[in-house]
N, C-alpha and C positions, 0 to 999 in steps of 0.2 A: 504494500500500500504506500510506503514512504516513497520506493520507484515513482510510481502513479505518481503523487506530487508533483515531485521535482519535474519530472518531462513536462507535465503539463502546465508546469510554475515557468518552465522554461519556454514552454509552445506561447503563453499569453503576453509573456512580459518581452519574447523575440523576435516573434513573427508574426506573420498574419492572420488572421483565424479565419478569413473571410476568402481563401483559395489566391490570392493575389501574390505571389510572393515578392519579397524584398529584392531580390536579385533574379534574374531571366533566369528563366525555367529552362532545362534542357529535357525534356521527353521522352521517357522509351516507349515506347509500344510495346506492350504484353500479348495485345492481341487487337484487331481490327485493320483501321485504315484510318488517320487524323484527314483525312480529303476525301472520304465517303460514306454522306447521313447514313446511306440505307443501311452500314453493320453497325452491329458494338464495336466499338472500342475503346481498351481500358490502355490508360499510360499509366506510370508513375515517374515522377522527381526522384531518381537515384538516389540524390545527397541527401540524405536525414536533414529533416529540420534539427534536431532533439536528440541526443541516445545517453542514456544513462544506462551501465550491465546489461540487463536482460531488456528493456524497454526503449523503443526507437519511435521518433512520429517520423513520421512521412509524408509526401501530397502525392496522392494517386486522383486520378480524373476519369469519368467514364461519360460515353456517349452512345445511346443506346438507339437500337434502330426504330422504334417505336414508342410513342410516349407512353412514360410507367407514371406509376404513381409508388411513391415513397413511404415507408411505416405510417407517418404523421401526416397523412391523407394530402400529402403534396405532390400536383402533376409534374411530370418533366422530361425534357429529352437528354441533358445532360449535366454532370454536376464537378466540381471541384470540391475535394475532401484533404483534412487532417486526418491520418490515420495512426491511432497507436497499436505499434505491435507488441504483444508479450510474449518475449520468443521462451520464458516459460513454459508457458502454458500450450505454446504453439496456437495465438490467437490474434486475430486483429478485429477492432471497434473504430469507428467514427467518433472522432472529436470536433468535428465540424461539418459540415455542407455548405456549399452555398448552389443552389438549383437558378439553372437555366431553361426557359422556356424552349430556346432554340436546339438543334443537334449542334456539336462541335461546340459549344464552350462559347457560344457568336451572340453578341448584344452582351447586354449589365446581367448579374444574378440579378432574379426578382424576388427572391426568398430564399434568407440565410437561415443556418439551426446549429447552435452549440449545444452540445449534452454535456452534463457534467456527469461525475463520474458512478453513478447512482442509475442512470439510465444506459443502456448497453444495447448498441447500435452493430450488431456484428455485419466485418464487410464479409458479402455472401456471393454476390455477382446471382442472384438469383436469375435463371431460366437465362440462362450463358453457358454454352455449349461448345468445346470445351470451357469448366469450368477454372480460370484460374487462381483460384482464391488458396490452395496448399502451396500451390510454386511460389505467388508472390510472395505469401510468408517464409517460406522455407529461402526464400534467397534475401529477404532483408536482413532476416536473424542471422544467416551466415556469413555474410558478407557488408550489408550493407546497403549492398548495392544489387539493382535485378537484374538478373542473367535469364539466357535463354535456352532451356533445356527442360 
């Protein structure tokens, strides 16, 4: 729990909480296409925001070919997230959103959501085929950084 803290004492007081970050974003694709609405595709920012031992935040972004709707009955085609991972536990949770009406991350968010640590936002990549959500984790915890295998 003191983990938890600190990353997230560190995510508020150093970064953005709102998907924008401080310094240009470099993108990996995990999977899809960043130049084509009609798939998913999910990226993440390599560089940890955060990492304290076993706990790392991240910005991972997804664009989804169809608009979803979000736990918190929010529509969207795409979103910008803080992600922390517990490479414990072998888990990752949303510590932010910010939702976008459009695919690709295009126009302003129109509805942001921070959870605090009480409410548990598991990232699932739900009805995403293959599903990446063990790779990304299994390569931030080991590395850092996302690989492709």
């Amino acid at each position: 729990m003191k983990k938890l803290v600190i990353v997230l004492g560190a995510l508020v007081s150093g970064a953005s909480l709102w998907g924008a970050p401080a310094a240009p974003t470099t993108w990996f694709t995990v999977m899809g296409d960043p130049g084509d609405a009609a798939v998913n595709t999910i990226e993440v920012d390599p560089t940890p925001i955060a990492a304290n031992g076993d706990m790392r935040a991240m910005q991972v972004r997804v664009s989804r070919a169809e608009q979803r709707t979000s736990w918190d009955g929010v529509p969207y085609r795409s979103y910008v997230s803080t992600v922390l991972f517990d490479c414990a536990d072998k888990s990752a949770k949303y510590v932010t959103l910010a939702f976008y009406v459009q695919p690709l991350w295009k126009g302003e968010p129109y509805k942001t959501a921070t959870y605090p640590n009480e409410v548990v936002r598991p990232m699932e990549f739900r009805d995403v085929t293959p599903n990446p959500t063990q790779r990304i984790i299994r390569a931030a915890c080991e590395t850092g950084k996302i690989i492709n295998n």
